[in-house]
N, C-alpha and C positions, 0 to 999 in steps of 0.2 A: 241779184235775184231777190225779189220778196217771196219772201218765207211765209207770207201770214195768210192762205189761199191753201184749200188744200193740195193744189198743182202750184209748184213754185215757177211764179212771173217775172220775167225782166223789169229791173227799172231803166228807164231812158234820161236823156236830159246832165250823166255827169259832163261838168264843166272842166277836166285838163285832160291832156291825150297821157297814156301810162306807158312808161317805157318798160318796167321790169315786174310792176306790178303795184297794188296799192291795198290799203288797210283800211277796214269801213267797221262799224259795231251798231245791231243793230239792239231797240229796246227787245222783251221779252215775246211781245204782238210780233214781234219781227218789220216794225217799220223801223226807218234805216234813219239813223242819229246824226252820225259826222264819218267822215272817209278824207282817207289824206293820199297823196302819193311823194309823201316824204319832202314835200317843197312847200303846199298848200294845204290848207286844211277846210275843208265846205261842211255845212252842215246839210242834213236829211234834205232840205229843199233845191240843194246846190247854189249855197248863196257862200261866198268867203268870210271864213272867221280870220283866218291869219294864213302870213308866210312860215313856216320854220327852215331853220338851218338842216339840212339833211341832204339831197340829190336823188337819184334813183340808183340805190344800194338794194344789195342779193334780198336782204331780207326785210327791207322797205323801213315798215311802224311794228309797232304792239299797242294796241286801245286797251286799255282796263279799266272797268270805273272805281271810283276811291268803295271803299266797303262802305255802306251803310248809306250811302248819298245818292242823293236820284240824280244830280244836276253834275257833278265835279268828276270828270274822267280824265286820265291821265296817258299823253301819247312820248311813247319812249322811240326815239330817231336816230337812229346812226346815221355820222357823218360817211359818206358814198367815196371809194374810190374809183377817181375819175377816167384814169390811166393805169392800166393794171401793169404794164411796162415799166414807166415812169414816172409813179408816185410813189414817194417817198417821205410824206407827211404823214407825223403821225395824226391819228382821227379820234372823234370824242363818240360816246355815248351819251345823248343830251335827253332830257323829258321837259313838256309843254303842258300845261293843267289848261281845258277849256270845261267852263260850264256851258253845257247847251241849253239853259234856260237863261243865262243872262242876254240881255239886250234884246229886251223883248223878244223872249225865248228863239232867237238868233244867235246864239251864242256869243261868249265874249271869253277872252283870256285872264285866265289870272294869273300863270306864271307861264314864260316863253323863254325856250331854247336853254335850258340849266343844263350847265354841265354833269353830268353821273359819273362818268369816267373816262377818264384819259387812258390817249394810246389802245382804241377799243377797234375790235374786227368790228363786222359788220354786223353778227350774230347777237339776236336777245330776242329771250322766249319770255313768257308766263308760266306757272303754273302755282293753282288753285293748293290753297295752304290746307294740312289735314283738320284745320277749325272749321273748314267750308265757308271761310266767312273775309278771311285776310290773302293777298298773292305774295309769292316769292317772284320777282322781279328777278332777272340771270342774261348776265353777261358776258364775253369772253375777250378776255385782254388778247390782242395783236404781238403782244412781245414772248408773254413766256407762257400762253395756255391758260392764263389763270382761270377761273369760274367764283365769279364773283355773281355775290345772290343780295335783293333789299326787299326788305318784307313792305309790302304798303297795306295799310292798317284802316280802320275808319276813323284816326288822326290823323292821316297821311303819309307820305311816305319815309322810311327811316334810311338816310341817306349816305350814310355808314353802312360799308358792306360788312357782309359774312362771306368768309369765304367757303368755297365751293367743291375745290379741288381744281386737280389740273388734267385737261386736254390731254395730250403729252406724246399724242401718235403723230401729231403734224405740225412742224413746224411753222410756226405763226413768227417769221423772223421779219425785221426791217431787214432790206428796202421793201416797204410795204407793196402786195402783188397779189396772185390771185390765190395765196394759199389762207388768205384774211375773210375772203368770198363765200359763203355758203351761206346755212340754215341749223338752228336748235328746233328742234320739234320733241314738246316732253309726250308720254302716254297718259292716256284719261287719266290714269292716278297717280299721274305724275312722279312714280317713281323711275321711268326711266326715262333719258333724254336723245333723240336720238342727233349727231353731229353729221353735218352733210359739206365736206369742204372740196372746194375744188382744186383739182379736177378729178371731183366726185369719188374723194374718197369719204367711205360711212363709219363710223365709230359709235358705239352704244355705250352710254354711262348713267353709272345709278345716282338715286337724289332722293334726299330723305326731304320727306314735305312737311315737316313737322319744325 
C-alpha cells in the first residue's frame, strides 16, 4: 500500500511471488525504500540489490534503519525451516546492512548474510529503545527459550547480546519442527512481547526497553 495519499493505494510492479509473506520499510512520505521476502532484496523501484541466506520462514525479515543515518538500514533473516517433519538443522539468525543511496541511489550492500546467532527459531522482533532514538534488536534461541536482545545504535549494531530472559512455556527442543515456527510482536511501548508459536500457542512477556 502507499501511505502518502490520504486514501492509501496499492503499489504494483513487485518483482518475486511471496509464499509466507515479506518485509518492506517505507521513508517517513510513506514512499516505499526496500522490501525483501527473505531470499531477495529489491529496492522502492523493484530493481534487485541482493540475495540473502534466509527462505520463506513464519516471521520472514525485520528492516530497521541504523539511528541517526538516512542511507544505512539493517535487515535481520532467519534461516527458514524447510521440513517441519524432517529438519533437524540447527538454523542461524543472520543481518544484511544495505544503503539505499549507494549505487546511484539503487542501493548497494555493505555487510551480507552475518551470522547474529546460532541455533535461532525463526522469531525476532524490534522494539524502539526508551531513548527514542536507539532499537533493541530480540531474538529467540531454538534450544532452550533463551531471549536474547542487541541494541543498534547510530554506531551500529552491538553484537554482543543481552540477555532477555526465557520463553519457558514451549518447548523449542531439536529435532527442529514446528514448535520453532511462530511470531514476537512487542507493544507500541514495547514493554510487552507478545510470543505466537505453533500450533498457536500465545504467551505474553514483559521487556524493559531501557
Amino acid at each position: 500500500l502507499l501511505w502518502n495519499k490520504k486514501i492509501p493505494d496499492t503499489i504494483s510492479g513487485f518483482s518475486r511471488f511471496v509464499v509466507e509473506g515479506h518485509t518492506s520499510i517505507c521513508d517517513r512520505n510513506g514512499k516505499l525504500l526496500i522490501y525483501t521476502n527473505n531470499n531477495y532484496v529489491y529496492n522502492g523501484n523493484h530493481q534487485l540489490i541482493t540475495r540473502i541466506i534466509g527462505g520463506e520462514s513464519s516471521t520472514m525479515t525485520l528492516i530497521v534503519p541504523q539511528p541517526g543515518n538516512d542511507s544505512l538500514y539493517y535487515i535481520f533473516h532467519p534461516e527458514a525451516v524447510f521440513n517441519i517433519n524432517t529438519d533437524n538443522t540447527p538454523r542461524n539468525l543472520r543481518y544484511s546492512i544495505i544503503n539505499i543511496n549507494g549505487n546511484n541511489k539503487q542501493g548497494s550492500v555493505v555487510q551480507l548474510n552475518k551470522i547474529l546467532l546460532t541455533g535461532s527459531s525463526e522469531k525476532v522482533t524490534g522494539i524502539k529503545h526508551c531513548n527514542n532514538n536507539d532499537w533493541w534488536i530480540i531474538g529467540l534461541t531454538a534450544i532452550d527459550e533463551k531471549f536474547n536482545s542487541w541494541l543498534l545504535t547510530d554506531t551500529g549494531l552491538v553484537t554482543i547480546p543481552s540477555f532477555a530472559g526465557y520463553s519457558g512455556n514451549v518447548n523449542h527442543l531439536f529435532p527442529f519442527n514446528t514448535q520453532n515456527i511462530g511470531y514476537l510482536k512487542p507493544s507500541h511501548n514495547g514493554a510487552l512481547i507478545a510470543e505466537v508459536t505453533h500450533p498457536w500457542v500465545t504467551e505474553l512477556h514483559h521487556f524493559n526497553p531501557s
